[in-house]
C-alpha positions as CSV (number, residue, x, y, z in Angstrom):
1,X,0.0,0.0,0.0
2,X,1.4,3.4,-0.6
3,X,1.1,6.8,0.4
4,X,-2.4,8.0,-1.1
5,X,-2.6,12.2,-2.6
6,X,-5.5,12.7,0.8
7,X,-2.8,12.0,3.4
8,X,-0.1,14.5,1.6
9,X,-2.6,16.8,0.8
10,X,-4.1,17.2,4.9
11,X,-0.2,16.9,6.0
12,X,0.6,19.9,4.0
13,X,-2.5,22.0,5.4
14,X,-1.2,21.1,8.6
15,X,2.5,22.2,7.6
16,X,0.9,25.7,6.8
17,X,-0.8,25.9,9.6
18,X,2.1,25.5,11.9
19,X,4.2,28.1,9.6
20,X,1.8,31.0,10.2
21,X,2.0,29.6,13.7
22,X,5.5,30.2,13.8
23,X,5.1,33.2,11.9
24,X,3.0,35.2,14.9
25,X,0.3,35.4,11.9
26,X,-2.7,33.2,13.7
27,X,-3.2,30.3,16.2
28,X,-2.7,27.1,14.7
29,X,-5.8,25.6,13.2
30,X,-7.7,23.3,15.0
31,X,-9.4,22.2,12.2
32,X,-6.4,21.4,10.5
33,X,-5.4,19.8,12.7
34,X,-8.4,17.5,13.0
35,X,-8.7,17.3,9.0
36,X,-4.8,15.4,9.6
37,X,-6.2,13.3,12.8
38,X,-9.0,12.3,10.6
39,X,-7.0,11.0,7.5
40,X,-7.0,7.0,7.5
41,X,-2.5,6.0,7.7
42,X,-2.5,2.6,7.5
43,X,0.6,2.0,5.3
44,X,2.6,-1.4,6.0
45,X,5.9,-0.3,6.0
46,X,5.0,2.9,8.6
47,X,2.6,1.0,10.9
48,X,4.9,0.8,14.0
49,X,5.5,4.1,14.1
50,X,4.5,6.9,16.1
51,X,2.4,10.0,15.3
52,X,5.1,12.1,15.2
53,X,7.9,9.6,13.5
54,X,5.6,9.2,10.8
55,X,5.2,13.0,9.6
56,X,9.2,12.7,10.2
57,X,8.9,10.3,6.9
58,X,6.7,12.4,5.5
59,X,8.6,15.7,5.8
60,X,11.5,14.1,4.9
61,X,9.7,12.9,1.5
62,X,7.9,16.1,1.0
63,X,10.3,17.4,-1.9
64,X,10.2,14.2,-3.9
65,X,5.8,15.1,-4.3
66,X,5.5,18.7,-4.0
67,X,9.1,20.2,-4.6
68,X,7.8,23.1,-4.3
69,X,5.7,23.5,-1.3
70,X,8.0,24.6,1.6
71,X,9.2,27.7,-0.5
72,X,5.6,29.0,-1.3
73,X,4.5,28.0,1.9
74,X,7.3,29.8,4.0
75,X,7.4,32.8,1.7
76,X,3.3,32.9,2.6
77,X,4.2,32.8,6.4
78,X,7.1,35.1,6.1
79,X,5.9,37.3,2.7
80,X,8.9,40.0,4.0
81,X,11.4,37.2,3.6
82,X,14.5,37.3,5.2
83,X,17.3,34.8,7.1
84,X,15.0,32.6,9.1
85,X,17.4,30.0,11.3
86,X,14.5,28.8,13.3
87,X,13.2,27.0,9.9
88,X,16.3,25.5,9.1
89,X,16.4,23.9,5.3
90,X,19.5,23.7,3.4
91,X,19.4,23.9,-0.9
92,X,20.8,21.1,-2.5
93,X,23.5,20.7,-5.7
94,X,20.5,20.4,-8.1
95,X,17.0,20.5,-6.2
96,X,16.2,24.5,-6.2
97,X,13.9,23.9,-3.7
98,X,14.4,23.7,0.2
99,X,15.6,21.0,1.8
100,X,14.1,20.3,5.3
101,X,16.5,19.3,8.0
102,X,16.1,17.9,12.0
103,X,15.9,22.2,12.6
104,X,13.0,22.2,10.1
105,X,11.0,19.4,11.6
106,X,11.6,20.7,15.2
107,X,9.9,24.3,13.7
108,X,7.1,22.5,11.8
109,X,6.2,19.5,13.7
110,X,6.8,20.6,17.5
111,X,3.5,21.7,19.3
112,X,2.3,23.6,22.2
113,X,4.6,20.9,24.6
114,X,8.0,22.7,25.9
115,X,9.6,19.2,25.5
116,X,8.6,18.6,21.9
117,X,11.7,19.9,20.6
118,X,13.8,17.1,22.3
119,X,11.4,14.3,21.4
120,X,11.8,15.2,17.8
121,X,15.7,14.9,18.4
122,X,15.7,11.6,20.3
123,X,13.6,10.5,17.1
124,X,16.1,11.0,15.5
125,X,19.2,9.3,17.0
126,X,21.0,6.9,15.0
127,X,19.9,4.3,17.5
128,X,16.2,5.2,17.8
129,X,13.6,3.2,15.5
130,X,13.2,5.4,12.2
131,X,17.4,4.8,12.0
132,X,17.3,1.3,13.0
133,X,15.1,0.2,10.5
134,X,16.9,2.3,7.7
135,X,14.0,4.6,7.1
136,X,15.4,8.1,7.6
137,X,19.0,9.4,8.9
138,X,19.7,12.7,9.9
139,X,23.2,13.6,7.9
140,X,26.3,13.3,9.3
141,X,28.0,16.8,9.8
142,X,31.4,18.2,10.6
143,X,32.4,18.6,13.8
144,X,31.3,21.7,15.8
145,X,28.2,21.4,13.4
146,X,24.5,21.5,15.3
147,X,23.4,17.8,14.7
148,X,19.7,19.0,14.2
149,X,21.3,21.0,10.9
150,X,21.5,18.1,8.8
151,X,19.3,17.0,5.9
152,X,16.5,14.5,6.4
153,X,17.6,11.5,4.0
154,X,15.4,8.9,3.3
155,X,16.9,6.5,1.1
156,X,15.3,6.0,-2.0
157,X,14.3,2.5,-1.8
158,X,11.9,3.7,1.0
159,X,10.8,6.7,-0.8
160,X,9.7,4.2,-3.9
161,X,7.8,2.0,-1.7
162,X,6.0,4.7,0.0
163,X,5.1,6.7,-3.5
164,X,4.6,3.4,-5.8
165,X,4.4,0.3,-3.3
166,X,7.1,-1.4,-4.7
167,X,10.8,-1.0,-4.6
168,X,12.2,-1.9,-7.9
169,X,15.9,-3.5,-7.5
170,X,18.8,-1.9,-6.0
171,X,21.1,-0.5,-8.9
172,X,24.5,-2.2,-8.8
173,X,27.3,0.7,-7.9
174,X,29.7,2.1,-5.6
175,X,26.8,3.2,-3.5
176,X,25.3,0.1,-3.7
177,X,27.8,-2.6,-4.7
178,X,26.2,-5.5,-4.2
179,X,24.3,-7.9,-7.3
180,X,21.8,-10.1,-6.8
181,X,22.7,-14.0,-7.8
182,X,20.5,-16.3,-9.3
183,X,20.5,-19.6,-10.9
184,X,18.0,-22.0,-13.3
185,X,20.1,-25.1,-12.1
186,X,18.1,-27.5,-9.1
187,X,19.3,-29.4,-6.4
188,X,19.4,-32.3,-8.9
189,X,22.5,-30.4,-10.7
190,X,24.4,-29.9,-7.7
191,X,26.9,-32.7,-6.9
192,X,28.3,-32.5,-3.2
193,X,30.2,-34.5,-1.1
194,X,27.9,-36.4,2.1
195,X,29.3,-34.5,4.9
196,X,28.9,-31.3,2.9
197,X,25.5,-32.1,1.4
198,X,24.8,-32.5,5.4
199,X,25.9,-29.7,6.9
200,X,24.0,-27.8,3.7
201,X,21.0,-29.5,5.3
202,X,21.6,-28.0,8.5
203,X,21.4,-24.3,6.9
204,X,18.0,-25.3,5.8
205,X,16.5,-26.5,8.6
206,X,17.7,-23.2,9.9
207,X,15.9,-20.9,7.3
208,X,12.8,-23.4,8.0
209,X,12.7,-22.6,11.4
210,X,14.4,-20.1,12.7
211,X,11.3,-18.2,13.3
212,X,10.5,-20.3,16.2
213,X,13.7,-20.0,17.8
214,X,13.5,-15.7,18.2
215,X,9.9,-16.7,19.8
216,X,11.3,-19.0,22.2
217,X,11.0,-17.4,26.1
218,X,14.2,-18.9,26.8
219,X,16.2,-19.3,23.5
220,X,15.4,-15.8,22.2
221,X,17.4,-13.9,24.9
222,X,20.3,-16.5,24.6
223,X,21.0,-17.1,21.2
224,X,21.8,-14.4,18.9
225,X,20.1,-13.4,15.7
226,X,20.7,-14.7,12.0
227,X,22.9,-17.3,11.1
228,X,26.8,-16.8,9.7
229,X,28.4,-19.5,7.4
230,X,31.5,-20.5,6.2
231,X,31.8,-22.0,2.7
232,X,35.8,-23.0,2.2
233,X,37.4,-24.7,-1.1
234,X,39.0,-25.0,-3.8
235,X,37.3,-22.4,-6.5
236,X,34.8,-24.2,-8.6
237,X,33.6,-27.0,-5.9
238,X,30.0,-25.3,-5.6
239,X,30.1,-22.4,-2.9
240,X,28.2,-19.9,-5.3
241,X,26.0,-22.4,-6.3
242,X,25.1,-23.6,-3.0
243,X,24.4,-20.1,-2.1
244,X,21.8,-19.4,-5.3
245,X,20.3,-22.8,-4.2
246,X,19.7,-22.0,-0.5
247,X,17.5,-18.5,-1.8
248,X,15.7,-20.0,-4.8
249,X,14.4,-22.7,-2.5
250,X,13.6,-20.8,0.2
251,X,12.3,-17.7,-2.5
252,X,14.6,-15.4,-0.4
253,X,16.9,-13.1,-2.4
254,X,20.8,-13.7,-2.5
255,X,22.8,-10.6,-2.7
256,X,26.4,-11.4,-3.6
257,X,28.7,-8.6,-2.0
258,X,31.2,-7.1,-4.5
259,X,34.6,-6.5,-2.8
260,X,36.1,-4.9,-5.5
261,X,33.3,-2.0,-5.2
262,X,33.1,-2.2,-1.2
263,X,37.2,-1.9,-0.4
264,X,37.8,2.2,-0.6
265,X,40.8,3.9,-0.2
266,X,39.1,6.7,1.7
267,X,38.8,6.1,5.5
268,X,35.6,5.1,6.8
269,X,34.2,4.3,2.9
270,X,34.2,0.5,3.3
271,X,32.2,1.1,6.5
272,X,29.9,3.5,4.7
273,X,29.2,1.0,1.7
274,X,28.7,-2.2,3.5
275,X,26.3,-0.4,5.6
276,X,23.8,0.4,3.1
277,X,23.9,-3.1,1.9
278,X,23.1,-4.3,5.3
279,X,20.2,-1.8,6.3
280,X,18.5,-2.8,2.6
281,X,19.1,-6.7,3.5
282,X,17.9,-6.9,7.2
283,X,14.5,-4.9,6.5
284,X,13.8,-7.4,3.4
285,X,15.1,-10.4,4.4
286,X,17.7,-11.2,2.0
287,X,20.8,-13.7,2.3
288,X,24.2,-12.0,2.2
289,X,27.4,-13.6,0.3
290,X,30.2,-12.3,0.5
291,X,32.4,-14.2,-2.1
292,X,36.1,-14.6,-1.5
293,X,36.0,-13.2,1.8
294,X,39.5,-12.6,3.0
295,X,39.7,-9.9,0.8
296,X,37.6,-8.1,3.5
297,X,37.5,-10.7,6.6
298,X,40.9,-11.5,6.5
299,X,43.4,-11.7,9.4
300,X,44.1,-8.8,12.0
301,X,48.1,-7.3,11.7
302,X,50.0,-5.5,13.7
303,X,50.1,-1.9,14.0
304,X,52.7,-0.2,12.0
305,X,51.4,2.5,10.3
306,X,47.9,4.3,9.4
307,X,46.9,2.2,7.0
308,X,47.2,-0.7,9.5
309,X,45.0,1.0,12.0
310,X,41.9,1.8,9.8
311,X,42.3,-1.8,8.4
312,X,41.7,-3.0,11.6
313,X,38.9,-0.9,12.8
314,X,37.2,-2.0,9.3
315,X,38.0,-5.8,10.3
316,X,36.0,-4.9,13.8
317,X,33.3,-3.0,12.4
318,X,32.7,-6.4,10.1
319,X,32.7,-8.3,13.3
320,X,29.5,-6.3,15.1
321,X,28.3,-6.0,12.1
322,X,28.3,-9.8,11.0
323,X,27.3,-10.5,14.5
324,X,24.3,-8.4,14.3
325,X,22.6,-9.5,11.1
326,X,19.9,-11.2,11.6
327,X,19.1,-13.1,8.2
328,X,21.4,-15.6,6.6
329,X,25.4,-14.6,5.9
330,X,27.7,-16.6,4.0
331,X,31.1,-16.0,3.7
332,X,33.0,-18.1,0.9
333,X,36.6,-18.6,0.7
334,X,39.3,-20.8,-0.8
335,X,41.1,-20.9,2.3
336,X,39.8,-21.4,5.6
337,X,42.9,-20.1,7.3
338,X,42.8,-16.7,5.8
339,X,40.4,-15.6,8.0
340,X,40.5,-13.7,11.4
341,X,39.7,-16.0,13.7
342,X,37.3,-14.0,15.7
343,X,35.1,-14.7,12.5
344,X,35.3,-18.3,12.2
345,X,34.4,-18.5,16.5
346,X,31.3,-16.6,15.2
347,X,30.0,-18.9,12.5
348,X,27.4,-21.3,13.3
349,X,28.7,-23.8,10.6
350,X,31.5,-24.2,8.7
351,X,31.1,-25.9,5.6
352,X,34.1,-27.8,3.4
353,X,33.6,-27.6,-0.4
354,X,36.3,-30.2,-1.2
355,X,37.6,-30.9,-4.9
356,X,35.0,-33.7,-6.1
357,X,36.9,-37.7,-6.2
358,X,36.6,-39.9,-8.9
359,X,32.9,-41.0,-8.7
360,X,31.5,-37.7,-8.3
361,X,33.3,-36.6,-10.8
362,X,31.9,-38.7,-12.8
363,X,28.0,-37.9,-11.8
364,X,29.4,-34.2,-12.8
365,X,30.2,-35.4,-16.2
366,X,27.2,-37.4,-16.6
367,X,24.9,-34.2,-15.6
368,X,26.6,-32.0,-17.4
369,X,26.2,-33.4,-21.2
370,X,24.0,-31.8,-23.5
371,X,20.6,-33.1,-24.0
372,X,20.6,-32.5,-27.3
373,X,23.2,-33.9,-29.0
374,X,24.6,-37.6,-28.5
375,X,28.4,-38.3,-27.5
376,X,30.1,-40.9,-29.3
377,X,30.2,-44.0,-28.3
378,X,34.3,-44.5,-27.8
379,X,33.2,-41.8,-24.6
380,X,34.4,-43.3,-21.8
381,X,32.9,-41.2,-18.6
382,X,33.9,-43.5,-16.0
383,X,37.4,-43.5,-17.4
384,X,37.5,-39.5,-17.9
385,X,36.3,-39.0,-14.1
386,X,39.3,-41.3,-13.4
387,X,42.3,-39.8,-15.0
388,X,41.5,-36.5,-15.2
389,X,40.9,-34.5,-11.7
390,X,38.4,-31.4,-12.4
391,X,36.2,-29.5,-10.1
392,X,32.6,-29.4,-11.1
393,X,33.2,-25.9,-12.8
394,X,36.1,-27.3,-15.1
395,X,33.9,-30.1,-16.2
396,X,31.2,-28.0,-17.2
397,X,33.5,-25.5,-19.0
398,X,35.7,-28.3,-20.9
399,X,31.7,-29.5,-21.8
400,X,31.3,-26.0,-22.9
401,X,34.2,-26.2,-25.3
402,X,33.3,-29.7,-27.0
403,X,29.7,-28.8,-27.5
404,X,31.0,-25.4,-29.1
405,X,33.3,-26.8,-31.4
406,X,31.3,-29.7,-32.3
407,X,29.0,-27.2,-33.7
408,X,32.0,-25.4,-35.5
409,X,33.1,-28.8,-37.5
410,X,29.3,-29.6,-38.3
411,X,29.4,-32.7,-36.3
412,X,26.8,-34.7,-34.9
413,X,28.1,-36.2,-31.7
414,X,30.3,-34.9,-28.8
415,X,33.4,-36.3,-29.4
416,X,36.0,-37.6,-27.3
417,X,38.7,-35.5,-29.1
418,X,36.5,-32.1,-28.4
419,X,36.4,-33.4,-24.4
420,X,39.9,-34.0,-23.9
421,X,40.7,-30.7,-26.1
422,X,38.6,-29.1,-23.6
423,X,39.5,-30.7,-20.6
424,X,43.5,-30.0,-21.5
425,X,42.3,-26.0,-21.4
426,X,41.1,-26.1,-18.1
427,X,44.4,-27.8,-17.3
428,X,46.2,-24.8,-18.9
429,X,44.2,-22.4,-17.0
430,X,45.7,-24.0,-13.8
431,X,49.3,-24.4,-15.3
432,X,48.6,-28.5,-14.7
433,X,50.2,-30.8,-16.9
434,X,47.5,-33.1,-18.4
């Protein structure tokens, strides 16, 4: 449900009212006042808030509908103009329009109560509920600044669900570098060791019922929320897939984290970056991956110079952060070792992804021929899963390659020459002999 034209309309008729309030022009109106009172609010996303935290949202979304509206309606209070501080409002780089800040709401949302004014700033605390369910920050300032001087932001994911009632998907970018993984394989595709196929189990029976656990009397004020994950092997052995799997049965959205876009230069970036992918994933519920994870997770050093320090205090950041999630997290890495170990103490399971033997290697190869043309019959599966140690990616790759070049020379079978033409690549690619 979104934000219908009869609630924005009665807020901004309220909004006036409190200007010419402000302006010594009249007494606030009571029947705007009941006109707002009486306007049916039930929107999902904003039904746990309070009066006042939602006209917070709504202030804060005002110059998205009616960019306009504080201008005209301040220059109507105030029609001899001049510097007015008690309104607040910054401009922006390209909005011409005012921007209302934490000053602006305190003007145009405090009443008759002397202690208003402070309610309106504990609202807006980064630990109080309109921060801690990501929708609306006050902006970070310098220091010295007044905190109540900085914009109202509400991120634009909120703003779209309010407005349209959906959010469409988050744009992949520095701001938000994170891309959501999918996959058309099934569980039937994925080949996986006992033990690992076990403890994969385990992660589902999590994701089942986890719900019952955070209702639990006695559970819910022991155990902590969300559920972190190790995934460690050799690349190629089914970490990513396993991931994809876990969301499309569970129809829960896998985000994989891009390090490449989350590691900054500047200090406190990373920080910055991660945290909007966390805020967006823990109000909908999506599972996190952060593929290979020592890039960002890796071990704590020594301090020896600056660079050392902020690289620590981005490692321990991770680790509240990690701790605090309260969906599904899976970290993937080649090496289990690489990590700081105050991670690995914090996952709830620790899954190997080991290079597949003989006999699933050769379940690999049988699943991964195509359907529609026929291999020759000198193919010897059993005896390519033998000699010739691939991980499930390689096999499907040096499949690629035969199928593809059987279509080049017009043939009409896989061959066993295109197989071991493809498998010697993969071979290449890990300077192997074959």
């Amino acid at each position: 449900m979104q934000l219908s034209i009869t609630i924005i309309e009665a807020f901004c008729r309220l909004l006036r009212a409190r200007l010419t309030l402000r302006a010594g022009t009249a007494v606030e109106s009571r029947m705007e006042q009941n006109v707002w009172n009486n306007v049916p609010k039930r929107i999902p996303l904003l039904e746990a808030l309070s009066e006042t935290e939602f006209q917070l949202v709504l202030l804060a979304l005002l110059p998205q509908i009616r960019p306009e509206f504080l201008n005209e309606a301040i220059l109507e209070a105030f029609p001899a103009g001049g510097d007015l501080p008690l309104l607040g409002g910054v401009k922006g780089q390209n909005h011409r329009g005012l921007l209302p800040t934490g000053e602006t709401a305190i003007a145009l949302l405090s009443d008759a109560d002397p202690d208003e004014p402070l309610t309106i700033q504990s609202l807006l605390q980064p630990d109080a509920l309109l921060a801690r369910e990501g929708l609306l920050f006050l902006e970070s300032l310098r220091e010295g600044e007044p905190p109540m001087s900085g914009r109202l932001i509400i991120p634009q994911n909120i703003a779209d669900h309010l407005l349209f009632g959906r959010e469409p998907a988050p744009r992949f970018g520095p701001d938000f570098p994170a891309k959501q993984l999918t996959t058309a394989m099934n569980w039937d595709d994925v080949v996986l060791p006992q033990t690992t196929k076990s403890q994969v189990q385990d992660i589902s029976a999590w994701l089942r019922h986890h719900d019952k656990l955070t209702t639990d009397s006695n559970l819910s004020r022991k155990i902590k929320p969300g559920y972190r994950v190790l995934f460690y092997g050799p690349p190629g052995t089914g970490k990513t897939l396993t991931a994809a799997m876990l969301g499309k049965e569970f129809g829960k959205p896998v985000y994989r984290v891009d390090l490449s876009q989350i590691v900054s230069k500047f200090i406190g970036e990373t920080e910055k970056n991660l945290e909007t992918v966390f805020r967006r994933a823990e109000r909908q519920d999506w599972i996190l991956f952060f593929d290979e994870a020592d890039a960002l997770f890796g071990k704590r050093t020594s301090v020896q110079s600056a660079h050392d320090k902020y690289a620590n205090q981005e490692v321990s950041y991770l680790l509240q952060r990690v701790e605090d999630y309260a969906g599904l997290l899976i970290l993937a890495s080649n090496f289990k070792n690489n990590l700081d170990d105050a991670f690995v103490r914090r996952f709830q399971n620790i899954v190997h992804f080991p290079q597949p033997n003989a006999q699933e290697r050769h379940l690999l190869w049988q699943k991964s021929l195509p359907a529609s043309l026929p291999a020759d019959a000198n193919i010897d599966l059993q005896e390519i899963a033998s000699s010739y140690e691939l991980s499930g990616a390689g096999i499907l790759n040096a499949v690629h390659y035969a199928v593809l070049r059987c279509y080049d020379l017009n043939e009409t079978h896989l061959s066993l020459s295109g197989i071991i033409e493809g498998i010697r690549k993969e071979f290449l690619k890990e300077e192997k002999p074959l």
